[in-house]
Each structure stands twice: as C-alpha cells, then as structure tokens.
C-alpha positions as CSV (number, residue, x, y, z in Angstrom):
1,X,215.4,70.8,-60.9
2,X,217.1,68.8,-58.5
3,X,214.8,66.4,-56.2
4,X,215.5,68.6,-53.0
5,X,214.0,71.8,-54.8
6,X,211.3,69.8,-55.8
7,X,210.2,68.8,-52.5
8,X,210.9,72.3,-51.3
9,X,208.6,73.5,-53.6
10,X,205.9,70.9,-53.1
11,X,206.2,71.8,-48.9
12,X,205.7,75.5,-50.5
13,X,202.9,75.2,-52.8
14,X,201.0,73.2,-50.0
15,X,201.2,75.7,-47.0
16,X,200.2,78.3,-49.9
17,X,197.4,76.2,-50.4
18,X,196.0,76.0,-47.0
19,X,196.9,79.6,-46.2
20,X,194.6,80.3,-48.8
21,X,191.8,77.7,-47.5
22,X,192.0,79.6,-43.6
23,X,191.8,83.1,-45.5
24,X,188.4,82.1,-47.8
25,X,186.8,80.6,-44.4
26,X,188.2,83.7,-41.3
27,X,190.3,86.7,-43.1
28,X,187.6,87.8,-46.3
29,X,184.4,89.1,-46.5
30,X,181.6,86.6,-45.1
31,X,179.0,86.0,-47.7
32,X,176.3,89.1,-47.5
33,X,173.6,86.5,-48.0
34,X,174.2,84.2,-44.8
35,X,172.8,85.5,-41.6
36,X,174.3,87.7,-39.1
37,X,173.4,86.0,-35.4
38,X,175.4,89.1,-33.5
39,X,174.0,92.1,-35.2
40,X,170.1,90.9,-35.3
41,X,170.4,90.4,-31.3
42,X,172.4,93.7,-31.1
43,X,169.0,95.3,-33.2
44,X,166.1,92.9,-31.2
45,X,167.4,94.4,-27.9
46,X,167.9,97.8,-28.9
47,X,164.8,98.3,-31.0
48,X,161.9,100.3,-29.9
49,X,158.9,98.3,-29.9
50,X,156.5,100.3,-27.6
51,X,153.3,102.7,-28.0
52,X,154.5,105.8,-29.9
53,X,156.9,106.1,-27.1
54,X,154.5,106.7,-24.3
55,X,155.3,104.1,-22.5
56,X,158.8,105.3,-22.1
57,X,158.6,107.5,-18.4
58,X,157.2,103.9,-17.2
59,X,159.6,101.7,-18.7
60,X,162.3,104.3,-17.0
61,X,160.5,103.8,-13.5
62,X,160.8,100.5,-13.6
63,X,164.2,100.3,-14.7
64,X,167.6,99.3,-13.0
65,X,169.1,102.9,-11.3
66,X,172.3,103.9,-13.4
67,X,175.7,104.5,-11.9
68,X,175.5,108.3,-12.7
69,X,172.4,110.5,-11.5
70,X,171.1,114.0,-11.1
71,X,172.1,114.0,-7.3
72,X,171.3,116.9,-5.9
73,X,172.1,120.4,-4.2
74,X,174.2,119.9,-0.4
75,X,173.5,122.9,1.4
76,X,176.4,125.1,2.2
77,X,176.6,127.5,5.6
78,X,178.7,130.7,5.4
79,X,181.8,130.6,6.7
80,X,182.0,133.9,8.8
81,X,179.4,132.0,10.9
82,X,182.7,129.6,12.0
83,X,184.8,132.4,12.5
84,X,181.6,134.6,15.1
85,X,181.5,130.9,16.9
86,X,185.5,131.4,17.5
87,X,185.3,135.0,18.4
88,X,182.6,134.1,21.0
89,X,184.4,130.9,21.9
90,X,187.5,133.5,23.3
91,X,185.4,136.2,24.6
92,X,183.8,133.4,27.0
93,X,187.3,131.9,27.7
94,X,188.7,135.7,28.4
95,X,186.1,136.0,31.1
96,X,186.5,132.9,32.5
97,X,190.2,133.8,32.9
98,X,189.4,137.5,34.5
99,X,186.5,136.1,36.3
100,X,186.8,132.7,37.4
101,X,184.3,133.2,40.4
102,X,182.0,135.0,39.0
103,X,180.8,132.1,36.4
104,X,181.4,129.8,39.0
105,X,178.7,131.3,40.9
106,X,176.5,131.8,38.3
107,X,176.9,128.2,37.5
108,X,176.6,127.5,41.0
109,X,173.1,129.7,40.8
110,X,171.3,127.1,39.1
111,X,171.8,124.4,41.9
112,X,171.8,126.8,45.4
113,X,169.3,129.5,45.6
114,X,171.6,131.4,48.5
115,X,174.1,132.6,45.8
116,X,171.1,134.3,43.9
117,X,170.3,136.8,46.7
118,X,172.0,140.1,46.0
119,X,171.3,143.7,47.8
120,X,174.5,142.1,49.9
121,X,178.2,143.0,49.7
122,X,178.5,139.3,48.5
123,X,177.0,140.0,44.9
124,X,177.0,137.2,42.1
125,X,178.8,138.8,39.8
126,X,180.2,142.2,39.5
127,X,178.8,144.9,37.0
128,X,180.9,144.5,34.2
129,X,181.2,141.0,34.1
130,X,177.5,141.5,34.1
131,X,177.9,143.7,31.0
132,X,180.1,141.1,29.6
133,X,177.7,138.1,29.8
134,X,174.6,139.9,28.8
135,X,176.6,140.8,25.6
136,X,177.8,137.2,24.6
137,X,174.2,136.5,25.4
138,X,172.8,139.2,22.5
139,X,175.3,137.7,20.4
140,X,175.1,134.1,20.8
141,X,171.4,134.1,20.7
142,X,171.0,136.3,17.4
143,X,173.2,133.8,16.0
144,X,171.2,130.9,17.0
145,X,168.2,132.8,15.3
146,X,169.9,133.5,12.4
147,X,171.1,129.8,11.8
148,X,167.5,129.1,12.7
149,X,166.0,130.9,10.6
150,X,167.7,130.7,7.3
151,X,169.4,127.8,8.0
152,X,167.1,125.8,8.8
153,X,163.5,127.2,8.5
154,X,164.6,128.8,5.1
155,X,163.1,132.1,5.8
156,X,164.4,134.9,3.2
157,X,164.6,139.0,4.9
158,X,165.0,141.9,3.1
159,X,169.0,141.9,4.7
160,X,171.0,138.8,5.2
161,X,174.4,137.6,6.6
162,X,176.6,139.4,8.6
163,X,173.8,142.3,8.7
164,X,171.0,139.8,9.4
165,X,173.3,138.9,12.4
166,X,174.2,141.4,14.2
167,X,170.5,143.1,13.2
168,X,168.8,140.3,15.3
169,X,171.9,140.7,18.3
170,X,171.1,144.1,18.8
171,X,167.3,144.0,18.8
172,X,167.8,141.1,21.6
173,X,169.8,143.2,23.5
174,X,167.3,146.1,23.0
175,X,164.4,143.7,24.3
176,X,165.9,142.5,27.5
177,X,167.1,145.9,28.3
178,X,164.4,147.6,27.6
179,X,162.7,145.0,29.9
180,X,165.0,145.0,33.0
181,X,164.3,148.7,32.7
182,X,160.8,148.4,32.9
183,X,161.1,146.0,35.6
184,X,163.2,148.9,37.3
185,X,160.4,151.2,37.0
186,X,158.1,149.2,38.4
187,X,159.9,148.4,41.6
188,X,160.2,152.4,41.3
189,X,156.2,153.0,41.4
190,X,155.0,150.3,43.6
191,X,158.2,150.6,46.3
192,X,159.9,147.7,45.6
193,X,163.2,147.6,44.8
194,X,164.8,144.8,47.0
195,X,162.1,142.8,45.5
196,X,162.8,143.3,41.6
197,X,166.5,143.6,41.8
198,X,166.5,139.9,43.2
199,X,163.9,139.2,40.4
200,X,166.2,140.8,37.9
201,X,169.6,139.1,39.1
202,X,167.5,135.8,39.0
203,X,166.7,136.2,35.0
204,X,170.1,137.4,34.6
205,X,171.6,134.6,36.3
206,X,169.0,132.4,34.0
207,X,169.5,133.9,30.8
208,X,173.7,133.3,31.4
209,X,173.3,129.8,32.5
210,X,171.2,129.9,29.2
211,X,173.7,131.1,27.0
212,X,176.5,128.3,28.3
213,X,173.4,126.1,26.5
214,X,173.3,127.7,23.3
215,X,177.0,128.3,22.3
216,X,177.3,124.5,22.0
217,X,174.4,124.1,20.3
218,X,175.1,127.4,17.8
219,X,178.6,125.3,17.3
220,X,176.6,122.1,16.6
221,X,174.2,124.1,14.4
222,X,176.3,125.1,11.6
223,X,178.6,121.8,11.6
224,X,175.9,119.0,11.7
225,X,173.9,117.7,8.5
226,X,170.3,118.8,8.0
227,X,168.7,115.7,8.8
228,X,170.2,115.8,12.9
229,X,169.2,120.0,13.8
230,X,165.5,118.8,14.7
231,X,166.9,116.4,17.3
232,X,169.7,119.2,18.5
233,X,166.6,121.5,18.3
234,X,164.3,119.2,21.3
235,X,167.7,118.8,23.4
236,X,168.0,122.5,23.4
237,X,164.6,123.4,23.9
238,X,164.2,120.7,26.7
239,X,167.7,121.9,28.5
240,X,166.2,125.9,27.6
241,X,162.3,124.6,30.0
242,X,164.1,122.7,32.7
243,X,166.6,126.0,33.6
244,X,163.4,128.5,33.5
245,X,161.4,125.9,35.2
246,X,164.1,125.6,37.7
247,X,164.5,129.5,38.2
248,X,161.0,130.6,37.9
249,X,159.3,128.6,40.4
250,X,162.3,129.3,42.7
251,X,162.1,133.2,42.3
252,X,158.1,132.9,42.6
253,X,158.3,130.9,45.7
254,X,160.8,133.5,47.1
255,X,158.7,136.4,46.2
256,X,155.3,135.1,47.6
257,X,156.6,134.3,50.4
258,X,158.5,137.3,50.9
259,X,155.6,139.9,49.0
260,X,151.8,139.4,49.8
261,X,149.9,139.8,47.0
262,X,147.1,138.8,44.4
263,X,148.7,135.8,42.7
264,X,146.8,137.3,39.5
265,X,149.5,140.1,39.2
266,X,152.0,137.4,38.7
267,X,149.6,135.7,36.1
268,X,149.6,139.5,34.2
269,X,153.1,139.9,34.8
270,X,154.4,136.1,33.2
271,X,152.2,137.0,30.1
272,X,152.9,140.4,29.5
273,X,156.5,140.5,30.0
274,X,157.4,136.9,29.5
275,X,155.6,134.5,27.3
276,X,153.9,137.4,25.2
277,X,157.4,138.6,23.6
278,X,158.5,135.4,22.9
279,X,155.4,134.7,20.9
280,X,155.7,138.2,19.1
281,X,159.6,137.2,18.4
282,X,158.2,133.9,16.6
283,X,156.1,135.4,14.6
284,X,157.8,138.6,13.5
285,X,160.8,135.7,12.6
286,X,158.5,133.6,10.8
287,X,159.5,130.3,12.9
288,X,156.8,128.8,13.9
289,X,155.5,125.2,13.4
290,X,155.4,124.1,9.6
C-alpha cells in the first residue's frame, strides 16, 4: 500500500468513525430507561384530573371561546314578499302618472283643510282613483300585518303566505267598506249626508296619506335585521297618531261647528266605529303587547 492510500484510508476510517459517534447520540433509538421531558408534559396537560368528570360543564364555562361554534339560525323572509312590494311600488307610480293632481291634493289634504271639502264640482279626487288608492291601501296594509305578525310577533295561523296575505287584504278592505257604508246609512236615517260624505272623504283622504306611510315602512320591514323593526315600529306608529290627530280634530272641529249636537254621540261614535275595531283586529291577530 502506497503512503497516499494509506492516508486515504486513515481520512476514511475516521469520518466512519464519527459518523458512527453522531448516529449512537441523534439517528438510534434513545435509551427506553431515560426520561421523556416532551411526552410527560404532553400527558400532565392533557390528563383528566377532576371529580368523576363533574366538574367538566364548569371548567367549559370558564373556558377560552373556540374559533368554531354552534351559531345559530338567521331568519329568512319569503321572497314573494319583495316581489308584492314591487307590484305595489308600480301600481302607486301608475297612478301618480294618470293622476298627478289627485295625490297632490290628497297630499295637500293633510296641510290645508279647504281641499278636504267635497259636495263641490272641485272634488279631491275622482271615483276611480278613489277605487285605486283604497285598494293599494287593503293591500299594503295586509302586508304590513302579515310581516307583523309572522315576521316579527311569530304568530303561526292555520293558512300562511301568499294566502295569509291576501286573506288579511281582503278582510281590510271588507272592514272599511263595510264601515263607509254604515256611515252612509247613517247620514241616510238622521238626514245628513253633506255632513258624513265630508266625514268620509276626510278618513279617506287620512287612510291614503296613511298608506304613503306604510309602503316605506312594509319595504323597510322585510329588508332590515330583527333587532331594528321595534324602532321602525315607534316611527310608524308615531307618524300613523300625528296624521289621525291631525285629521280627527280637524273634521270634529268642522262638524261641531257646522252640526249641533250632544258631544256624547261623538264619544259613542269614536269608540264604536273607531278605536273598538282596532282593538278587536289586535286581538283576533294575536299582536298585542308581549
């Protein structure tokens, strides 16, 4: 062996020899018998070490919130409620364009009492815009009920959607139909007609200034979150007193100063035929106060 080879050899047998050193002390098998510091903490933290585990829905109380949760449920509207709110949305643009002056005078109504007087040639509005408005208001209010009731009161019937709808819209109708008639009647018996077809065009007029209210709000209804309807709900019913304050004690000053009679009738007549079916509505819906 020549003396290169040998010193070849020697580099060779010497990074052999502490290859082998680095594999006995990191590559093999630590000894079974020295302790393991990693796995004993991984076991002391894991460990249960409580009261037969009843401890546990405390220790989870008190606990760091995860990442992930239960969450819950988000409340979902039904979609033919967006598309009604469009269909109403055009009707009321359809008769603004036919009848531009007419809902400028019953906007005009609220503010000047002179455009309320009818019996004249110069008449608010004409009859079938009349029929018009009184519809979009059977339909806008059932569908304020309805997103009222279900939507936000929770209140189950024995028919829902679409049906529920236009079950409530035609009962509304029927009400205040039935009521202008009777009001009709009466100015029949008694002999006064001028007198209750002014009253009747001032409720009409009210009930359409009304509805301008609750179309926004019915909108607003079935787009907001949960957690906003009970302030929508005190704008709307405050907006809803002030126009009946407005109207009322406009048409009762007109009438008793243009009728003599026992301001006790009017007392029977305001109960009866206006605060007593809007408590009977309440309750037969279910909505009252909770």
């Amino acid at each position: 062996m020549t003396l290169l080879d040998s010193v070849a050899r020697a580099i060779k047998l010497e990074e052999k020899a502490v290859s082998d050193s680095l594999g006995l002390v990191y590559v093999l098998r630590p000894d079974s018998n020295r302790t393991n510091l990693f796995a004993d903490s991984i076991i002391k933290a894991s460990t249960y070490t409580g009261n037969h585990f009843l401890d546990l829905a405390k220790n989870a109380a008190t606990a760091k919130r995860s990442i992930l949760g239960y969450g819950h449920v988000r409340p979902a509207r039904d979609r033919w409620v967006i598309a009604v709110i469009i269909v109403l949305l055009l009707f009321t643009a359809l008769l603004n364009i036919f009848a531009t002056k007419d809902l400028s005078n019953i906007f005009i109504s609220f503010y000047s009492r002179k455009s309320t007087q009818t019996g004249k040639e110069d008449s608010p509005i004409t009859t079938w815009i009349f029929i018009g408005l009184f519809l979009l208001f059977g339909f806008t209010f059932g569908l304020f009920l309805y997103l009222l009731t279900t939507g936000y009161y929770k209140v189950y019937y024995t028919i829902s959607g679409v049906q529920l709808f236009l079950t409530l819209s035609v009962v509304i109708l029927a009400l205040f139909a039935g009521k202008f008639l009777i009001l009709k009647f009466l100015g029949f018996v008694f002999n006064i007609n001028k007198l209750v077809s002014d009253y009747i065009m001032t409720l009409s007029l009210t009930y359409f200034n009304i509805t301008f209210v609750f179309l926004p709000v019915a909108l607003c209804f079935s787009l907001i979150a949960t957690k906003f309807i009970p302030y929508l709900l005190s704008v709307t019913l405050l907006l809803s007193v002030i126009i009946f304050v407005w109207q009322y004690l406009r048409s009762s000053v007109g009438i008793i100063s243009n009728f003599q009679f026992h301001k006790f009738y009017l007392f029977v007549y305001l109960c009866a035929l206006e605060i007593c079916p809007i408590l009977i509505l309440i309750k037969a819906l279910d909505i009252g106060f909770r």
